[in-house]
N, CA, C and O atoms as a Tinker XYZ file with bonds, in Angstrom:
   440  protein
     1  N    -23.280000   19.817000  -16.745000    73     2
     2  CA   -22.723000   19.643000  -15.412000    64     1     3
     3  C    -21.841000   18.384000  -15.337000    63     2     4     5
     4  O    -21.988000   17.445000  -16.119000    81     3
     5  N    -20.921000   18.407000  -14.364000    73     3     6
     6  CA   -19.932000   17.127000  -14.263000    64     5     7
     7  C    -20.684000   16.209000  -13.502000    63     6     8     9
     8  O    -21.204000   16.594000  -12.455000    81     7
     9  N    -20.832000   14.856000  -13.952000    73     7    10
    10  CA   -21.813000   13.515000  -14.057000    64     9    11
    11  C    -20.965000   12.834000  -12.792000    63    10    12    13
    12  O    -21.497000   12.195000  -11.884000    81    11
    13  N    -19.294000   13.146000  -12.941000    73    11    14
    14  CA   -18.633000   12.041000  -12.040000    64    13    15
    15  C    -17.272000   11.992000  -11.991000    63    14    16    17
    16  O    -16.934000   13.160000  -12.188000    81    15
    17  N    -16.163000   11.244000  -11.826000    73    15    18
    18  CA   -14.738000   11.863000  -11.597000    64    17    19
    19  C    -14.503000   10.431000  -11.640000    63    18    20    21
    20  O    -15.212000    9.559000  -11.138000    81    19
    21  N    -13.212000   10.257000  -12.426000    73    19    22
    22  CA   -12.405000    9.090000  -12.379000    64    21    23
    23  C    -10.454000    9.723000  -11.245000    63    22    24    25
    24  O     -9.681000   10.665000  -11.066000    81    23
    25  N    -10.685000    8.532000  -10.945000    73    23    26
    26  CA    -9.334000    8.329000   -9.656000    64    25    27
    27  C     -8.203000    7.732000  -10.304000    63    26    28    29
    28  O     -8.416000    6.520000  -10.358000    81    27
    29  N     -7.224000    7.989000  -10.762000    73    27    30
    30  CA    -6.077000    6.908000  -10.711000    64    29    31
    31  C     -4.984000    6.943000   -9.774000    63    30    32    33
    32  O     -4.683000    8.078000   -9.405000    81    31
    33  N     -4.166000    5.787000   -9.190000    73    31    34
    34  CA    -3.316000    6.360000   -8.015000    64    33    35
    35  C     -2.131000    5.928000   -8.713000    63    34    36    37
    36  O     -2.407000    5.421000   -9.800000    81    35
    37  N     -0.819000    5.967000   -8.422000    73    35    38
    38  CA     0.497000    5.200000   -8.573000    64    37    39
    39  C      1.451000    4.936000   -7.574000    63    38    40    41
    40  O      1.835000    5.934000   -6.965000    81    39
    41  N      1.917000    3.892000   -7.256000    73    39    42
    42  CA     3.059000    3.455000   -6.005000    64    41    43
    43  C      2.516000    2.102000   -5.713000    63    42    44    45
    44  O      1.941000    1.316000   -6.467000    81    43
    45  N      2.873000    1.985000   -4.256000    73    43    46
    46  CA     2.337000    0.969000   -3.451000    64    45    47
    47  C      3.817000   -0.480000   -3.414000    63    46    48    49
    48  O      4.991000   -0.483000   -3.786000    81    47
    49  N      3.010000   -1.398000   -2.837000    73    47    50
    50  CA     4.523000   -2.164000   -2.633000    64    49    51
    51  C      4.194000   -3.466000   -3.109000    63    50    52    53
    52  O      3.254000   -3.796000   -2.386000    81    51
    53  N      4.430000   -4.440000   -3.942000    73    51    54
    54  CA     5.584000   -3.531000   -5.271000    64    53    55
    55  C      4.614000   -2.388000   -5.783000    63    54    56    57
    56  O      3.390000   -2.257000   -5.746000    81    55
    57  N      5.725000   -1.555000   -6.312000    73    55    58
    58  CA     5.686000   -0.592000   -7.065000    64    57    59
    59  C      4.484000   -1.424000   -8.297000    63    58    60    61
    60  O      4.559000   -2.568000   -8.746000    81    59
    61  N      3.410000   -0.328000   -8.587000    73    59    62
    62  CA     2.952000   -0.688000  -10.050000    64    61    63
    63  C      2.279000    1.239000  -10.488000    63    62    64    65
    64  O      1.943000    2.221000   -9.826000    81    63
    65  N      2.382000    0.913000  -11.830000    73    63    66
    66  CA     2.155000    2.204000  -12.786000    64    65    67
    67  C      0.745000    2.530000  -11.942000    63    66    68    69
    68  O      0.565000    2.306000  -10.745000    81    67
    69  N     -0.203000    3.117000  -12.883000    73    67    70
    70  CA    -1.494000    3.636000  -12.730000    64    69    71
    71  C     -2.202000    2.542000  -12.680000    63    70    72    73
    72  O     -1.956000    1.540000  -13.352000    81    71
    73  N     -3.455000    2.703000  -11.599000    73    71    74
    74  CA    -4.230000    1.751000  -11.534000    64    73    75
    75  C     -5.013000    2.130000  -12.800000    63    74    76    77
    76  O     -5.177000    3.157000  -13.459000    81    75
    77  N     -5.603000    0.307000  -12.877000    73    75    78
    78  CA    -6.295000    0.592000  -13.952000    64    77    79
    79  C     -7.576000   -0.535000  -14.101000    63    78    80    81
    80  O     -6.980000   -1.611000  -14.160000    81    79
    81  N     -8.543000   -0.721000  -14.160000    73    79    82
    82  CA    -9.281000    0.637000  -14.379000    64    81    83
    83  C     -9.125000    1.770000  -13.597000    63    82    84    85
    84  O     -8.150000    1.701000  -12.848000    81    83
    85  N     -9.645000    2.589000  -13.545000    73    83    86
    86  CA    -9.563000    3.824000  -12.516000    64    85    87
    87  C    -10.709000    3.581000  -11.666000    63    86    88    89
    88  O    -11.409000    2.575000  -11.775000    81    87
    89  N    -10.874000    4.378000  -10.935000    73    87    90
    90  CA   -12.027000    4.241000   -9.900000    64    89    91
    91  C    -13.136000    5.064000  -10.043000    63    90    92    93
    92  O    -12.647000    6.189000   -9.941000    81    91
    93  N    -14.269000    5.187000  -10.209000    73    91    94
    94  CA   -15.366000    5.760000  -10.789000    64    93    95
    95  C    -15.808000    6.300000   -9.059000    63    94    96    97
    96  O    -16.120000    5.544000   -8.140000    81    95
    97  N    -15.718000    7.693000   -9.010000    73    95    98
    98  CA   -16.794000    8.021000   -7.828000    64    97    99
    99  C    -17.936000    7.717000   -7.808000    63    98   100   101
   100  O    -18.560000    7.398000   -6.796000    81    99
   101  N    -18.604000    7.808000   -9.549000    73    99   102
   102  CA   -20.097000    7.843000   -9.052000    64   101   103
   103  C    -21.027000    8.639000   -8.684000    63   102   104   105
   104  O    -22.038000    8.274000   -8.084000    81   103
   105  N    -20.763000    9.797000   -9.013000    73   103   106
   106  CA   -21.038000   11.042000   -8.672000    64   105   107
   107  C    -20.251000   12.461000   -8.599000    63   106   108   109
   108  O    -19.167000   12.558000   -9.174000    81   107
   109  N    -20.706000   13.375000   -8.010000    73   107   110
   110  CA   -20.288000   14.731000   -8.641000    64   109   111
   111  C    -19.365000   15.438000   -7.119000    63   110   112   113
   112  O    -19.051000   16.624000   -7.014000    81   111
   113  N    -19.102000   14.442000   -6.160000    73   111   114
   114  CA   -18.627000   14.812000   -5.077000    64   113   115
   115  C    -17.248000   15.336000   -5.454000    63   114   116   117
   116  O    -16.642000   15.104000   -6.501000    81   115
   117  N    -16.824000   16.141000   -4.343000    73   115   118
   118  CA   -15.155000   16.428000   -4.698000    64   117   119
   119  C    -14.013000   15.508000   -4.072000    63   118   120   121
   120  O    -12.813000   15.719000   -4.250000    81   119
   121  N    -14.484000   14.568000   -3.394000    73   119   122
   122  CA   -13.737000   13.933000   -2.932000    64   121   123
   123  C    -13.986000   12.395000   -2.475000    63   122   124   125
   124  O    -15.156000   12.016000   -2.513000    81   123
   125  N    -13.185000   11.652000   -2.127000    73   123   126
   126  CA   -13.339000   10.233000   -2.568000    64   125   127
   127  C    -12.060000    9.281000   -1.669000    63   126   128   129
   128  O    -10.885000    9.570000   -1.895000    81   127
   129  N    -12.301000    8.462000   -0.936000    73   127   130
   130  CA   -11.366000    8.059000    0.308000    64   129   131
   131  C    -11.037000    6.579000   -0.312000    63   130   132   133
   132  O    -11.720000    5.557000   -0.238000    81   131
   133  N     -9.367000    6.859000   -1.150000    73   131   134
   134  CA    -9.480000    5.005000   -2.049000    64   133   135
   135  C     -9.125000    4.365000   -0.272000    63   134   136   137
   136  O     -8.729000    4.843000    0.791000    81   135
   137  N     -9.524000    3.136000   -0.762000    73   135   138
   138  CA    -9.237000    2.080000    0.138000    64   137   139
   139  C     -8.310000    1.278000   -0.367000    63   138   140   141
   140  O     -7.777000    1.277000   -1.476000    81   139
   141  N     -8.119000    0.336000    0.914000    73   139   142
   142  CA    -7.027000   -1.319000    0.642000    64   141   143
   143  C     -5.542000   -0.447000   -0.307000    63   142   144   145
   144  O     -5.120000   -0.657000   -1.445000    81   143
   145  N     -5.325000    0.020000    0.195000    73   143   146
   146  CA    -3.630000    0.135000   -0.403000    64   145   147
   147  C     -2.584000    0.406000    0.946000    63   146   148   149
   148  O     -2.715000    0.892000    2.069000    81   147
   149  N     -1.367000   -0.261000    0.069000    73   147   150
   150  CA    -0.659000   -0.711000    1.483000    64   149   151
   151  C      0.243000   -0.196000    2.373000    63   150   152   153
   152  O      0.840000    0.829000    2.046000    81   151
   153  N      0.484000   -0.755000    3.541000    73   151   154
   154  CA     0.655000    0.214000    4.334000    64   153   155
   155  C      2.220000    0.798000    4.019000    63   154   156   157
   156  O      2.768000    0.304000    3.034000    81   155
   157  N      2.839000    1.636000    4.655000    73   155   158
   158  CA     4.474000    1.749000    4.688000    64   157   159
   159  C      4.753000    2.419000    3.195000    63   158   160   161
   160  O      5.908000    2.552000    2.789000    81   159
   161  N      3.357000    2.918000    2.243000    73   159   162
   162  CA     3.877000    3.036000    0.425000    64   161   163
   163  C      3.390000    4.606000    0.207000    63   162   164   165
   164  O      2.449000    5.305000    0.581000    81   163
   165  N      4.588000    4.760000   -0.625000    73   163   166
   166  CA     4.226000    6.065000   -1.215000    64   165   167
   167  C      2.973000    5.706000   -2.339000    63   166   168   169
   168  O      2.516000    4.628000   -2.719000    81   167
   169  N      2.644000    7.109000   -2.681000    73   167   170
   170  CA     1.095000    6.765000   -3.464000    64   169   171
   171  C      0.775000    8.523000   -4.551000    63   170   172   173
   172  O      0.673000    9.696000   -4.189000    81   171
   173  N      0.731000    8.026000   -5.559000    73   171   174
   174  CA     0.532000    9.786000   -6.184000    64   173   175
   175  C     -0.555000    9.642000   -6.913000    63   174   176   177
   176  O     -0.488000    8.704000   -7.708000    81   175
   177  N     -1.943000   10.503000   -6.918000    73   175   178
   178  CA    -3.470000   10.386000   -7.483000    64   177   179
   179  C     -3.108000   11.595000   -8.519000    63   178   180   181
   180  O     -2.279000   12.503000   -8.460000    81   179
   181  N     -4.340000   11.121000   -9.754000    73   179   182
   182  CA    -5.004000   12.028000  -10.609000    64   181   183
   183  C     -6.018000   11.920000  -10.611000    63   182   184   185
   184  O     -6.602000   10.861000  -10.387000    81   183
   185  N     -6.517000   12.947000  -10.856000    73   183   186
   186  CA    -8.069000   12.889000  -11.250000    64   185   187
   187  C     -8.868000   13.364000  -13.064000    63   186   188   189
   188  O     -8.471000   14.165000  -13.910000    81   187
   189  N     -9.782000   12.667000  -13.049000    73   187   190
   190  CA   -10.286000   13.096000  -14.786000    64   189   191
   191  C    -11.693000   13.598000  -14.371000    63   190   192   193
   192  O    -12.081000   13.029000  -13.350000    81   191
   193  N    -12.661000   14.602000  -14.930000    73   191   194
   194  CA   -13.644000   14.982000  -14.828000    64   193   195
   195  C    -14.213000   14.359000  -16.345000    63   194   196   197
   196  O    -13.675000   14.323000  -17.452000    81   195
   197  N    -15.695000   13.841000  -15.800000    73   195   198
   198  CA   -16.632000   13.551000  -16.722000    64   197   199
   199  C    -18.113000   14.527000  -16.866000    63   198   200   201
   200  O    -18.575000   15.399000  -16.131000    81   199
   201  N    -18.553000   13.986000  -18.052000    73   199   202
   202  CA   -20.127000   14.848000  -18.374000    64   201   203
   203  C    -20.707000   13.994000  -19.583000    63   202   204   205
   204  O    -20.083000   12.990000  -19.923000    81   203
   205  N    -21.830000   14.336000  -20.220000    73   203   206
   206  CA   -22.327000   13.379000  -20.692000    64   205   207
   207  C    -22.062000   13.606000  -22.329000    63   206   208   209
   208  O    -22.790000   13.233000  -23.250000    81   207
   209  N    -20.690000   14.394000  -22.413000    73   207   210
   210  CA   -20.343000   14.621000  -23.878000    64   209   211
   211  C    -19.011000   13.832000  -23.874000    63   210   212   213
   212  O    -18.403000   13.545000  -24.905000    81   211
   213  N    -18.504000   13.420000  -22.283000    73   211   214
   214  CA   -16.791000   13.025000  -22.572000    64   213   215
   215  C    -16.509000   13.250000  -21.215000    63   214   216   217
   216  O    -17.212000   13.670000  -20.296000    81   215
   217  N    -14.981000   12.776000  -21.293000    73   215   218
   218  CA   -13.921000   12.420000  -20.110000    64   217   219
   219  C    -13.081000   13.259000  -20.698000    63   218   220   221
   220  O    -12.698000   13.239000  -21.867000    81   219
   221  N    -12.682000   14.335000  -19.460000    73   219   222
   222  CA   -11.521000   15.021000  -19.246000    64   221   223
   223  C     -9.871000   14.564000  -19.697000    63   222   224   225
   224  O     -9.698000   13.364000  -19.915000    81   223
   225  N     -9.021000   15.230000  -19.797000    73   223   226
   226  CA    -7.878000   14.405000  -19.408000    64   225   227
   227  C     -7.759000   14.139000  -18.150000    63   226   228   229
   228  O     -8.780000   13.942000  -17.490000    81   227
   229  N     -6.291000   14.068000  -17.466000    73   227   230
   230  CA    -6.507000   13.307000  -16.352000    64   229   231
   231  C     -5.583000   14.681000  -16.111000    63   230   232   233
   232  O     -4.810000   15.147000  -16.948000    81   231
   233  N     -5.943000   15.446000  -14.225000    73   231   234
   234  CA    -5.191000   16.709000  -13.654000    64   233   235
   235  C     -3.305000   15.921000  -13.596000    63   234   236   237
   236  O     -2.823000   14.806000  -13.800000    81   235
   237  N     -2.837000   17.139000  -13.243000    73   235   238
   238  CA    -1.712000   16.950000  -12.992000    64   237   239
   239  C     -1.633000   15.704000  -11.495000    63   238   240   241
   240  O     -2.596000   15.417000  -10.784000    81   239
   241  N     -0.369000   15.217000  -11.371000    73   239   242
   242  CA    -0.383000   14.592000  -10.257000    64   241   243
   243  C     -0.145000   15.015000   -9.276000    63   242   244   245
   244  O      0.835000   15.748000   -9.136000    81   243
   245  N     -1.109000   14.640000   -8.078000    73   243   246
   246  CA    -0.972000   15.095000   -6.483000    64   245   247
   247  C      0.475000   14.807000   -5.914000    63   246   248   249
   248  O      1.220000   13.903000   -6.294000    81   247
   249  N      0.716000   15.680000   -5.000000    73   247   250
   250  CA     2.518000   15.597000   -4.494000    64   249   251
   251  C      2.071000   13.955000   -4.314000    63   250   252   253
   252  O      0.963000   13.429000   -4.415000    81   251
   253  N      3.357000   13.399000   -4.018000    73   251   254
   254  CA     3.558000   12.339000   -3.081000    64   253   255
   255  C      2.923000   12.099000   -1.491000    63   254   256   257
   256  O      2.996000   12.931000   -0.586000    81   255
   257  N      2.411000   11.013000   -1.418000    73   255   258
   258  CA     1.941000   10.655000   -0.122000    64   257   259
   259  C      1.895000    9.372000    0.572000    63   258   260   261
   260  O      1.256000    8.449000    0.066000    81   259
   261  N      2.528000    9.218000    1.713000    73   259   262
   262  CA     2.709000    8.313000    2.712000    64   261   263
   263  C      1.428000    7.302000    3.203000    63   262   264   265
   264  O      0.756000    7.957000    3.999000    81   263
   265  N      0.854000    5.958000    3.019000    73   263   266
   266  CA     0.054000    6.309000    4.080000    64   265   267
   267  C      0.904000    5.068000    5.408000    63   266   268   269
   268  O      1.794000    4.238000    5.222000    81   267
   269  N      0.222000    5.406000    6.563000    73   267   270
   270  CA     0.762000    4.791000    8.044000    64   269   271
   271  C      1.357000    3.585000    8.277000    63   270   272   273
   272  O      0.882000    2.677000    7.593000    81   271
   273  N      2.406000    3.219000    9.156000    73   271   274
   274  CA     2.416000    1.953000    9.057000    64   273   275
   275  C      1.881000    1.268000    9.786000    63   274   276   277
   276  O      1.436000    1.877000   10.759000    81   275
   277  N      1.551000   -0.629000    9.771000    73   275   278
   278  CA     0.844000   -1.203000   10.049000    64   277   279
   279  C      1.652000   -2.295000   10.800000    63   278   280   281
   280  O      2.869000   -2.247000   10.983000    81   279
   281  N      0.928000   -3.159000   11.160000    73   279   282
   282  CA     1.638000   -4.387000   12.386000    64   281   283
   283  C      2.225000   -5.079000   10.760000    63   282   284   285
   284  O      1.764000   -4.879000    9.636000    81   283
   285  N      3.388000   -5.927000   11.191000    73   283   286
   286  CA     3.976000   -6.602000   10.343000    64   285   287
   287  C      3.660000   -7.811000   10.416000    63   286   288   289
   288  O      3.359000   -8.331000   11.491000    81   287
   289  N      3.683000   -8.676000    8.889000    73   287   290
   290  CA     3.597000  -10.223000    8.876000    64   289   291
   291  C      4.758000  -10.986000    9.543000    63   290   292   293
   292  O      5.810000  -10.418000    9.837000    81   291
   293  N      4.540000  -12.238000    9.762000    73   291   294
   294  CA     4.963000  -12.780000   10.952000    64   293   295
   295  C      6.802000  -13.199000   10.058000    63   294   296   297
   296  O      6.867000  -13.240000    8.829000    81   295
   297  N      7.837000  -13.408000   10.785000    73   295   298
   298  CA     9.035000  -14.248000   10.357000    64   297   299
   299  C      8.907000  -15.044000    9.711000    63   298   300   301
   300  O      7.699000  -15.232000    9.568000    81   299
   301  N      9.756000  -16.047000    8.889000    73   299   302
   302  CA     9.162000  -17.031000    7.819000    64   301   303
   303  C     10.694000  -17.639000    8.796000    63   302   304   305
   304  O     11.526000  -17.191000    9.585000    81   303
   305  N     10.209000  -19.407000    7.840000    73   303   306
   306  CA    11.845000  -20.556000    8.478000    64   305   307
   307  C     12.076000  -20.023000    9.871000    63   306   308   309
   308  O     13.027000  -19.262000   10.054000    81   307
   309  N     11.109000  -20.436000   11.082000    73   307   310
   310  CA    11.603000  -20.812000   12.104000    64   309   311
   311  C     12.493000  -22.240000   12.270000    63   310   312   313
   312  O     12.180000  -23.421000   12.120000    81   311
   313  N     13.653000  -21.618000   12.622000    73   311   314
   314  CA    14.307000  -23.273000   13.234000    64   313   315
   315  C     15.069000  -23.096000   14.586000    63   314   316   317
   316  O     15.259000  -21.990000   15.092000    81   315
   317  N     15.448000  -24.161000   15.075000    73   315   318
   318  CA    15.891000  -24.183000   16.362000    64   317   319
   319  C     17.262000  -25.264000   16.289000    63   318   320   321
   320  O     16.978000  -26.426000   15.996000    81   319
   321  N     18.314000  -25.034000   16.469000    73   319   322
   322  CA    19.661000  -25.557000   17.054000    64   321   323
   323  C     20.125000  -26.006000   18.563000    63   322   324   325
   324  O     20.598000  -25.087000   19.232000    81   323
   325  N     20.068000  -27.033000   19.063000    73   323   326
   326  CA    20.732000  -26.995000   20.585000    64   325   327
   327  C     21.805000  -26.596000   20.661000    63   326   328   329
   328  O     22.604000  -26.933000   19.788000    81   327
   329  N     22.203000  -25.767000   21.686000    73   327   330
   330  CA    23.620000  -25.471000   21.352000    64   329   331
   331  C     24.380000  -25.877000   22.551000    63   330   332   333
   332  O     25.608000  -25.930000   22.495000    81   331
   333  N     23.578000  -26.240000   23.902000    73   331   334
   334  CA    24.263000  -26.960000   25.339000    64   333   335
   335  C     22.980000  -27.360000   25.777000    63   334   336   337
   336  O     21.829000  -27.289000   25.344000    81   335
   337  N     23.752000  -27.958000   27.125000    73   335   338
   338  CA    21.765000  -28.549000   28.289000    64   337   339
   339  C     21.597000  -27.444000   28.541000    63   338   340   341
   340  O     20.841000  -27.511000   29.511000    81   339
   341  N     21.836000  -26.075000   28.279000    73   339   342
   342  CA    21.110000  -25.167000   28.650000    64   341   343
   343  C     20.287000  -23.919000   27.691000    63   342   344   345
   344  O     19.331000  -23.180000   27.926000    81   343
   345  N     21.054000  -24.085000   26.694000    73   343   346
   346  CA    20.744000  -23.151000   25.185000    64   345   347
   347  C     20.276000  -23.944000   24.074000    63   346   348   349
   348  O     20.449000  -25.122000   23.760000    81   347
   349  N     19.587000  -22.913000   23.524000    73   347   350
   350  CA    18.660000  -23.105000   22.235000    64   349   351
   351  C     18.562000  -22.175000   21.552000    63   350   352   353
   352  O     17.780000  -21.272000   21.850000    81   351
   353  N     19.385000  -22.128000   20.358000    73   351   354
   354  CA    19.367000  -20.862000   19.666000    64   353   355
   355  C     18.084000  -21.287000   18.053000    63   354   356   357
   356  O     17.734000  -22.237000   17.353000    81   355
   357  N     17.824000  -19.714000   18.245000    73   355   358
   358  CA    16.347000  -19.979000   17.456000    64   357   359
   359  C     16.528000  -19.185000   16.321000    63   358   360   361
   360  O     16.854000  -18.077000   16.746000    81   359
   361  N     16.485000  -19.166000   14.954000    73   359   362
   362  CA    16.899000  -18.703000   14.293000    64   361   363
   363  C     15.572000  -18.274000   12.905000    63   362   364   365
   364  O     15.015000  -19.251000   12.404000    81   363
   365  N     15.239000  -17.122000   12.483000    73   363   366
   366  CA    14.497000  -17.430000   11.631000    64   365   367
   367  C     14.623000  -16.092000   10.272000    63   366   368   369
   368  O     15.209000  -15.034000   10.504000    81   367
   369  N     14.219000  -16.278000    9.422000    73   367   370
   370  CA    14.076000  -15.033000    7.994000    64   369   371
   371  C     13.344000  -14.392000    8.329000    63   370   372   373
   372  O     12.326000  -14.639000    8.975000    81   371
   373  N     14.012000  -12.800000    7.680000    73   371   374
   374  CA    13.345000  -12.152000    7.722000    64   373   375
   375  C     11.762000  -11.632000    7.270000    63   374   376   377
   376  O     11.524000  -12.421000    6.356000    81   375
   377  N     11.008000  -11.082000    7.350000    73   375   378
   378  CA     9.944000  -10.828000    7.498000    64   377   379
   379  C      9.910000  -10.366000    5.674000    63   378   380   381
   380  O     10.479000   -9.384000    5.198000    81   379
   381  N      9.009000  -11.476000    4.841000    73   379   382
   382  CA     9.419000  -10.255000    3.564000    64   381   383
   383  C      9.133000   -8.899000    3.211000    63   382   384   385
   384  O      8.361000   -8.366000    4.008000    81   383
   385  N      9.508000   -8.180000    2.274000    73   383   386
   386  CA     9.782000   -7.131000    2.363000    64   385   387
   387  C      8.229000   -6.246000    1.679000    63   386   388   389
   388  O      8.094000   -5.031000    1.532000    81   387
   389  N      7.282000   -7.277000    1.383000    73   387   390
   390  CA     6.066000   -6.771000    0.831000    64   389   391
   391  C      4.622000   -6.850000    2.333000    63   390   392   393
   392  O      3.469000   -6.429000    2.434000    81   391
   393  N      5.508000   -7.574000    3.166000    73   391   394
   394  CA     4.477000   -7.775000    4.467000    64   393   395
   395  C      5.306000   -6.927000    5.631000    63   394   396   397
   396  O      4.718000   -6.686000    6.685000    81   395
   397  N      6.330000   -6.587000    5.487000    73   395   398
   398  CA     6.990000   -5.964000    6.669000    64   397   399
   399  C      6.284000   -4.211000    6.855000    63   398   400   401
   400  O      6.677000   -3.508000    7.787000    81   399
   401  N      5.549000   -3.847000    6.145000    73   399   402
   402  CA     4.456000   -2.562000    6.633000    64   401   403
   403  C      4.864000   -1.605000    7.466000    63   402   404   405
   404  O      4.144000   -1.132000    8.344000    81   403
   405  N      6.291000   -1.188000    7.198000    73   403   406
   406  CA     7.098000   -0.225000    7.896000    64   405   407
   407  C      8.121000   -0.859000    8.475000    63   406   408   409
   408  O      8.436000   -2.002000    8.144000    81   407
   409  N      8.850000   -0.061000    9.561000    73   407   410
   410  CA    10.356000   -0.115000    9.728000    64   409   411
   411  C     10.046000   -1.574000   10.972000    63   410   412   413
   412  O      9.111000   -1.422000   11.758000    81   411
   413  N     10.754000   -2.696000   11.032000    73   411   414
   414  CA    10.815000   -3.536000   11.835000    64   413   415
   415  C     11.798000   -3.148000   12.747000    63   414   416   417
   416  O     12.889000   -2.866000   12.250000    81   415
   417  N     11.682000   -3.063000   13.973000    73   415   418
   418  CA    12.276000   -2.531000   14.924000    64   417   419
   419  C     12.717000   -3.589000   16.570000    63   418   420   421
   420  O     13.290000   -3.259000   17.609000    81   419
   421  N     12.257000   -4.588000   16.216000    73   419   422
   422  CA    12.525000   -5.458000   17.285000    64   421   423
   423  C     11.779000   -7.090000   16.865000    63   422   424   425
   424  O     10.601000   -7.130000   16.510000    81   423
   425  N     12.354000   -7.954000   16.931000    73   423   426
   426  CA    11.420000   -9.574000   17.345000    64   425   427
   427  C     11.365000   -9.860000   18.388000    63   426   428   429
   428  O     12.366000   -9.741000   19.095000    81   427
   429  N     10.170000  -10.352000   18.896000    73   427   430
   430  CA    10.014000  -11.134000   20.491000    64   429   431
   431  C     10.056000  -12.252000   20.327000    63   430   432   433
   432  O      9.335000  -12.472000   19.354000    81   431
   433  N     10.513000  -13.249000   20.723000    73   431   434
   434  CA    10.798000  -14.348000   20.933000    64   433   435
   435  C     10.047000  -15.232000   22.319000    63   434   436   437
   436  O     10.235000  -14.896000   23.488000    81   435
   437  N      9.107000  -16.502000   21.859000    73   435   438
   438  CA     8.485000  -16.717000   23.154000    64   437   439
   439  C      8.778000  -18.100000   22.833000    63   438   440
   440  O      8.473000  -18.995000   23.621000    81   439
């Protein structure tokens, strides 16, 4: 009987190959919910079946998959310019591109 199932995924932001080690279910379940991978990234899984003679190869790879995006990390280099007695222009970088967790669509300014 199959003892347990190894996971490998690929994507994420940055990009890296196959995780590695793989992820051990631990058992004979069919399914398995990876965690902590990031938001806004494509992601493609295999799976390997085990038993107590050996490890499978690893299945073909699952289509491509999205997962959701998330609130973004904050602006980096806030600075501020006077520009009259009445203006203050505020100026700052963009959000980098490994914390920005989907499409940035507006800054508020307080």
């Amino acid at each position: 009987p199959i003892s347990g199932y190894f996971i490998q995924y690929s994507g994420g932001i940055p990009y890296a190959g196959w995780s590695n080690p793989p992820i051990d279910t631990m058992g004979s379940r069919l399914s398995y919910t990876v965690r902590s991978l990031h938001p806004d990234a494509n992601y493609t899984f295999r799976v390997s079946a085990r038993n107590r003679i050996g490890t499978s190869d690893y299945s073909d790879s699952s289509p491509l998959v999205e997962t959701e995006e998330d609130v973004p990390g904050p602006p980096r280099d806030i600075s501020t310019v006077t520009e009259s007695s009445r203006s203050i222009r505020v100026r700052w970088s963009e959000v980098p591109f490994e914390q920005q967790n989907g499409i940035i669509t507006r800054y508020e300014v307080e």
